[in-house]
N, C-alpha and C positions, 0 to 999 in steps of 0.2 A: 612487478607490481609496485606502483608507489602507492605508497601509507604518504602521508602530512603528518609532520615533527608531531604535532600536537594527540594525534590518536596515537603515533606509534606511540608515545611516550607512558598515555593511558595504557595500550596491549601491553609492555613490557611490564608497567605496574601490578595488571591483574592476572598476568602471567606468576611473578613472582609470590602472589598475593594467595593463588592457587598452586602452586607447588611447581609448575610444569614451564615447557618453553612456550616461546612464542610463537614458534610453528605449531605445535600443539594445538593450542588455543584458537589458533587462526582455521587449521583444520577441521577444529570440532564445529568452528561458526560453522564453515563451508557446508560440512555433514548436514549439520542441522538444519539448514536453509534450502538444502538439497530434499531431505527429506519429507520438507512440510511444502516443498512446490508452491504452485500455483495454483490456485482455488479451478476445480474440474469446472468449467464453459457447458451452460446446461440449455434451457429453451425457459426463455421469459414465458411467463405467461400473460395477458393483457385482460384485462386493463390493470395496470400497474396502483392505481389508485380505484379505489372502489368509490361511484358517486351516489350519493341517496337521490339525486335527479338525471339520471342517465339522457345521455340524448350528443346532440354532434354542436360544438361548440368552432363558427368559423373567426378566427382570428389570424391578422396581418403579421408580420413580421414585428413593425412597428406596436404593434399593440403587445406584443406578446414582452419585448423588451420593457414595456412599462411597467409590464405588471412585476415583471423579474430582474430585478438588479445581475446584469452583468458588467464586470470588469471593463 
């Protein structure tokens, strides 16, 4: 595994800071990240947005960009 100078430097600090090594600590991230996973993938429901004027909105491509600032 490479770490960069600049975290390992932090791990060793809050390693000493808490009592334990840096495998330790590195560990418990791991655990910890392990344990709280990935958010369970469920079934969207639609409409995602609730409208007080329901009905079928046809817009371009072009148009849709205008309304929404993309990058």
């Amino acid at each position: 595994m490479d770490i960069p100078d600049a975290v390992y430097r932090r791990l060793k600090s809050t390693a000493a800071e808490r009592r334990c090594s840096v495998k330790e600590l590195i560990l418990r991230g791991i655990e910890k990240e392990l344990k709280t996973g990935l958010p369970a993938k469920g079934r969207v429901e639609l409409p995602i947005v609730r409208s007080k004027q329901p009905g079928t909105l046809h817009l371009t491509n072009e148009q849709i960009y205008k309304i929404i600032p993309f990058p």
